[in-house]
VMD Tcl script that builds the backbone (N, CA, C; Angstrom):
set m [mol new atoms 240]
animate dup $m
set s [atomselect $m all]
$s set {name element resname resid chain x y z} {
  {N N UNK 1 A 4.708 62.975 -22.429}
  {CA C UNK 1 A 4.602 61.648 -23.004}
  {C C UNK 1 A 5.521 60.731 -22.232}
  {N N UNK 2 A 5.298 59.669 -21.701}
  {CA C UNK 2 A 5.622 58.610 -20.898}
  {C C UNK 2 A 6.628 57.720 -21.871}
  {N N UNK 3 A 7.619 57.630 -21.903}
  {CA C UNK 3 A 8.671 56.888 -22.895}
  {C C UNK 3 A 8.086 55.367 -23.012}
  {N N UNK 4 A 7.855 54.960 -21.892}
  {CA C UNK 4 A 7.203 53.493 -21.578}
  {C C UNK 4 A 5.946 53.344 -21.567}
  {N N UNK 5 A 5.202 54.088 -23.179}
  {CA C UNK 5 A 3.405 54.090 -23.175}
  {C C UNK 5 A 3.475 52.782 -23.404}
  {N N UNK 6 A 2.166 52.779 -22.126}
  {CA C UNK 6 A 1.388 51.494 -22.089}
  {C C UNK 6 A 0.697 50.953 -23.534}
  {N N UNK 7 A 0.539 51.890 -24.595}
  {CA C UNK 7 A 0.167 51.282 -25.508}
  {C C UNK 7 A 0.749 51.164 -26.669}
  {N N UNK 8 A 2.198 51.503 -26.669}
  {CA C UNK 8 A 3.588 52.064 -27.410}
  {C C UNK 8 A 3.814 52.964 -28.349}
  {N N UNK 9 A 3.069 53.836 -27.826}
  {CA C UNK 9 A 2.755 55.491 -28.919}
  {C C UNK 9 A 3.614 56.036 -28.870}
  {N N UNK 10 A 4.580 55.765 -27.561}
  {CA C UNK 10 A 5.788 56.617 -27.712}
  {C C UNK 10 A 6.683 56.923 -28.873}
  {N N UNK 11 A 6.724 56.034 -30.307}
  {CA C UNK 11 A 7.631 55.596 -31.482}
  {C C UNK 11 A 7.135 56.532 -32.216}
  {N N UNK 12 A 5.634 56.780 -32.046}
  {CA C UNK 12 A 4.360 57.455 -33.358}
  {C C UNK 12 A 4.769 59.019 -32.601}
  {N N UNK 13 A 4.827 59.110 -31.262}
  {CA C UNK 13 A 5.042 60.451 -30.599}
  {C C UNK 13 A 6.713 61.112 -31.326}
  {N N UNK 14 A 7.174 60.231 -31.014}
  {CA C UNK 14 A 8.732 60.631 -31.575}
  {C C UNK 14 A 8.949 61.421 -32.895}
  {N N UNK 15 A 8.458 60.257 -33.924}
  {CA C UNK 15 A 7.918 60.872 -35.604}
  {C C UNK 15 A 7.367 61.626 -35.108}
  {N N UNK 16 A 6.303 62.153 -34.818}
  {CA C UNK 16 A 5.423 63.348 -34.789}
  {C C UNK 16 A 6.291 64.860 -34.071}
  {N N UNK 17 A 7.227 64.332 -33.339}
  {CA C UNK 17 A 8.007 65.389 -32.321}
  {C C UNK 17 A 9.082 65.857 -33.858}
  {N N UNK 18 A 9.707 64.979 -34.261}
  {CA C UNK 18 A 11.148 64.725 -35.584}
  {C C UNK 18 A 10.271 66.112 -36.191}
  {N N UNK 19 A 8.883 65.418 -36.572}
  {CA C UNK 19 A 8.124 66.031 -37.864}
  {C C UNK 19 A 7.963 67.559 -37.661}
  {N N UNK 20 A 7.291 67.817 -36.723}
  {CA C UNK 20 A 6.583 69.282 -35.933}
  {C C UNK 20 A 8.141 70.025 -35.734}
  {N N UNK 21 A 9.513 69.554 -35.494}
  {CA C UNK 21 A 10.474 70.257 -34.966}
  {C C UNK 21 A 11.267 70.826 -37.069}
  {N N UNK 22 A 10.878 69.752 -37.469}
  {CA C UNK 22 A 10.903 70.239 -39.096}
  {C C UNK 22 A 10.662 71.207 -39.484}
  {N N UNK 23 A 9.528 71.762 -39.468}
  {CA C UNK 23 A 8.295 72.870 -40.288}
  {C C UNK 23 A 9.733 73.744 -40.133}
  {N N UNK 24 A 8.849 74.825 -40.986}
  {CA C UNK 24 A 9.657 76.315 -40.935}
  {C C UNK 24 A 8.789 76.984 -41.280}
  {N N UNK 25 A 7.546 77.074 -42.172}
  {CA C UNK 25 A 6.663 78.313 -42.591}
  {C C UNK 25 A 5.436 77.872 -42.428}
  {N N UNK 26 A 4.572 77.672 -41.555}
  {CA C UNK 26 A 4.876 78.222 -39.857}
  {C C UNK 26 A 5.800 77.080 -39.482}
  {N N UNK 27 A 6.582 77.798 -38.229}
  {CA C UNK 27 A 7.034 76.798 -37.373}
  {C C UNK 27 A 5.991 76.552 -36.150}
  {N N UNK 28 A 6.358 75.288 -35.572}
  {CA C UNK 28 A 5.112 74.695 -35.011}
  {C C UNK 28 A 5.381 75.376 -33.617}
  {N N UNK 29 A 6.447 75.910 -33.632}
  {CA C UNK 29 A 6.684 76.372 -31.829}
  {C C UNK 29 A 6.222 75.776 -30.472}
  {N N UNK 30 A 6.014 74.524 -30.410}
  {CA C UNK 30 A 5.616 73.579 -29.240}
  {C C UNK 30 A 6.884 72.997 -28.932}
  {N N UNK 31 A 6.386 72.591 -28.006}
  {CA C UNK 31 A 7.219 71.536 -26.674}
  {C C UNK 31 A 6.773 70.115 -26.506}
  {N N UNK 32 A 7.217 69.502 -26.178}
  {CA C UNK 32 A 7.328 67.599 -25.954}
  {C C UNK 32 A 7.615 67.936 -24.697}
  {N N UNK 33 A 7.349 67.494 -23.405}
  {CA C UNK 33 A 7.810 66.544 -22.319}
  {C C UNK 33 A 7.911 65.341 -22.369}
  {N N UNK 34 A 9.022 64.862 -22.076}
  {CA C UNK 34 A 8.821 63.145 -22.273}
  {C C UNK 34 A 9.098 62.837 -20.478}
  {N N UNK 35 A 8.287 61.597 -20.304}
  {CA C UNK 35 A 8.572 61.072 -19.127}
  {C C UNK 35 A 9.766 59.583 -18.856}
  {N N UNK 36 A 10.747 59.703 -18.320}
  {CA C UNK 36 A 12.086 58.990 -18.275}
  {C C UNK 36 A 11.079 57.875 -17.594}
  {N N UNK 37 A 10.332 56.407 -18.123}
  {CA C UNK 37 A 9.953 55.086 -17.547}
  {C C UNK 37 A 8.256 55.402 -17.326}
  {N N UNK 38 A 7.630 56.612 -17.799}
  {CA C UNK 38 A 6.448 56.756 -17.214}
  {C C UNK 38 A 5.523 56.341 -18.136}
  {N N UNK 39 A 3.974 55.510 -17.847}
  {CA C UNK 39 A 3.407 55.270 -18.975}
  {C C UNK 39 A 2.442 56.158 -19.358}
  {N N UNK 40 A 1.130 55.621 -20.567}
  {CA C UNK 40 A 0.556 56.089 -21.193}
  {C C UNK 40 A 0.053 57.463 -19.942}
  {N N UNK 41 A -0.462 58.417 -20.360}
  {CA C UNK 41 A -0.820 59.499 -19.450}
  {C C UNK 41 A -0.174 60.275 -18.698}
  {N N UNK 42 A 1.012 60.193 -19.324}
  {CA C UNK 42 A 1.876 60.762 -18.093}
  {C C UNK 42 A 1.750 62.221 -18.760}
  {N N UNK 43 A 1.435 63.173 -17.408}
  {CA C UNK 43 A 0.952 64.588 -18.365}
  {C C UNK 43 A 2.088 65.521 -17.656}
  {N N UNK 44 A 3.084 65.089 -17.504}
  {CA C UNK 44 A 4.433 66.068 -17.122}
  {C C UNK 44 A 4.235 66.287 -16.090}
  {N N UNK 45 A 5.526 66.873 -15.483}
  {CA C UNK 45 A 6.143 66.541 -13.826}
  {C C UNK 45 A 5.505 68.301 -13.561}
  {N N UNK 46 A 4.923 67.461 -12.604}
  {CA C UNK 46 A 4.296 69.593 -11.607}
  {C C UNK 46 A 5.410 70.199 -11.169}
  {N N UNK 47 A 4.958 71.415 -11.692}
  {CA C UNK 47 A 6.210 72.633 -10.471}
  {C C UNK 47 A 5.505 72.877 -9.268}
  {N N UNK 48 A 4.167 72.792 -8.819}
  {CA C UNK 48 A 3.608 72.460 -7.964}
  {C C UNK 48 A 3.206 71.353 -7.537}
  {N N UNK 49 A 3.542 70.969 -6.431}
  {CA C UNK 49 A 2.842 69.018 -6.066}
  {C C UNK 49 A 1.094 69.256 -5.783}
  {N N UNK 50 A 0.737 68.811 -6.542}
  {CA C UNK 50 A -0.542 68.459 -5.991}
  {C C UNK 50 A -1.760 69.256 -7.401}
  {N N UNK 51 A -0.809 69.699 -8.127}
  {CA C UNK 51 A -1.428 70.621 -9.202}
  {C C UNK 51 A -1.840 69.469 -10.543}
  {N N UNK 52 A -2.856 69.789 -10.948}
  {CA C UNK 52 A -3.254 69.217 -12.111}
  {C C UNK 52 A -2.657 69.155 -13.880}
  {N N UNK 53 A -2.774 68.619 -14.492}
  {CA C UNK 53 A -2.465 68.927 -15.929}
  {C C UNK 53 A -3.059 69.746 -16.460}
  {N N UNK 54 A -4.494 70.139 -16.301}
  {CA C UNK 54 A -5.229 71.010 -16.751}
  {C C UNK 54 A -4.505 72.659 -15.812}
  {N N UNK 55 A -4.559 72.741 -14.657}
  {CA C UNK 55 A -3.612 73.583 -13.882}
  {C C UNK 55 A -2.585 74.355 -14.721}
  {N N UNK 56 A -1.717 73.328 -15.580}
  {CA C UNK 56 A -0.233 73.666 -16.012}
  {C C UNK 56 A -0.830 74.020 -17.155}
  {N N UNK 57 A -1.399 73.062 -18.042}
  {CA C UNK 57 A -1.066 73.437 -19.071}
  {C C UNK 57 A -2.489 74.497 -20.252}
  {N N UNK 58 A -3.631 74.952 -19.388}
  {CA C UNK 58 A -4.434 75.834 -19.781}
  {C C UNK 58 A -3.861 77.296 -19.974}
  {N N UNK 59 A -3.362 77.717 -18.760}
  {CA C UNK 59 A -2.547 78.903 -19.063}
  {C C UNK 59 A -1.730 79.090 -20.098}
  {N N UNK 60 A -0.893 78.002 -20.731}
  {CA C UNK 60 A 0.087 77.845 -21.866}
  {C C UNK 60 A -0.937 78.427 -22.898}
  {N N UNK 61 A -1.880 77.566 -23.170}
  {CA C UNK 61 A -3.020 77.793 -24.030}
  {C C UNK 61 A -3.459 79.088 -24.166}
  {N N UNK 62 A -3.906 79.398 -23.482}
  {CA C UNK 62 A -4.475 81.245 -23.126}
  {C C UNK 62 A -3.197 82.145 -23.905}
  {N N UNK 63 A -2.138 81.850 -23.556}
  {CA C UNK 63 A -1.129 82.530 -23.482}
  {C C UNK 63 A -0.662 82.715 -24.920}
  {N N UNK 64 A -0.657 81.403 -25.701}
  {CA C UNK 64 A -0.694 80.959 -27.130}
  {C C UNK 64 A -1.746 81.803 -27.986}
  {N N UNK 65 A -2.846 81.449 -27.433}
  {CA C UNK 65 A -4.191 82.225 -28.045}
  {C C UNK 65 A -4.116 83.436 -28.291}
  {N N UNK 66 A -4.103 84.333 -26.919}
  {CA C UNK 66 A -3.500 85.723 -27.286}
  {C C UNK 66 A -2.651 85.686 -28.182}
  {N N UNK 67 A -1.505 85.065 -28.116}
  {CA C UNK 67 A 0.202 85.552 -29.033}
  {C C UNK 67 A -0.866 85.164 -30.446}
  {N N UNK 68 A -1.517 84.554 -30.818}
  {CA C UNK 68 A -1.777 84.290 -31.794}
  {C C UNK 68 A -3.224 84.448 -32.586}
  {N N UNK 69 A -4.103 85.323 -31.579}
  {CA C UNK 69 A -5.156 85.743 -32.645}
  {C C UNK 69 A -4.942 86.675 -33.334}
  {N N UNK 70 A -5.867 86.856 -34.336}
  {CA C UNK 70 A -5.758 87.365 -35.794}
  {C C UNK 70 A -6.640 89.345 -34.499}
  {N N UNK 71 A -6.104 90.189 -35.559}
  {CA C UNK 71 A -6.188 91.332 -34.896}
  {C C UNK 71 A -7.862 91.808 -34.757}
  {N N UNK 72 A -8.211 92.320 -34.226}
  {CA C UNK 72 A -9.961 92.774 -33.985}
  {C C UNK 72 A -10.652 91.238 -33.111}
  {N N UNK 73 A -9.720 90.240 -33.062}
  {CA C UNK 73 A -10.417 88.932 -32.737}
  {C C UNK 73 A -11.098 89.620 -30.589}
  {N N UNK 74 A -11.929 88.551 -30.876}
  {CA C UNK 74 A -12.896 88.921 -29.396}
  {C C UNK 74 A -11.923 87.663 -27.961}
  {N N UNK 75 A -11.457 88.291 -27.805}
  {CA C UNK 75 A -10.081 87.082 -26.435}
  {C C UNK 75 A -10.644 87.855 -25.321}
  {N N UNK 76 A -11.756 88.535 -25.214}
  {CA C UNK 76 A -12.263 88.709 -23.952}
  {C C UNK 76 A -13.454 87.916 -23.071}
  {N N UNK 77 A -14.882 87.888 -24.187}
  {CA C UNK 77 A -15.853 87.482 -23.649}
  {C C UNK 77 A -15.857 85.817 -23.151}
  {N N UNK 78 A -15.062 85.132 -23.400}
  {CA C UNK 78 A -15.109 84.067 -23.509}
  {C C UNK 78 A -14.071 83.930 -21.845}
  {N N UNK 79 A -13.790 84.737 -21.420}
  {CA C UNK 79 A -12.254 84.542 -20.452}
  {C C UNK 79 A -13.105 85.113 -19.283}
  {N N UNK 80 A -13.188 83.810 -18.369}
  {CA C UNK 80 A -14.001 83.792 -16.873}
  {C C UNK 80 A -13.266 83.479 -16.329}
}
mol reanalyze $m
mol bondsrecalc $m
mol representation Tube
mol addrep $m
């Protein structure tokens, strides 16, 4: 999240970061990047240059999914 959203979501992002870091049963276990002056879209700084947002942050996803399907669930057929 770009501190300087072009459309000033950053305030609504904040509450929502306060809120999600609250929980306890479940805890929400996510992450915020914020970008120091960057605007709306800013989808976090690459550890690779030239790498995409989808790049970084699908694997997170996958990774989540596993840690978190329910047991007998199917996390194969779908994974090309």
């Amino acid at each position: 999240m770009g501190d300087m959203d072009t459309y000033f979501l950053e305030g609504a992002t904040e509450l929502m970061e306060e809120f999600l870091e609250s929980t306890e049963d479940p805890y929400y276990d996510g992450s915020f990047t914020w970008g120091a002056g960057q605007p709306h879209c800013f989808s976090g700084f690459p550890e690779f240059p030239g790498q995409t947002s989808y790049e970084r942050v699908l694997p997170l996803m996958l990774e989540r999914i596993l840690q978190t399907a329910p047991p007998g669930a199917d996390v194969t057929t779908w994974r090309y």
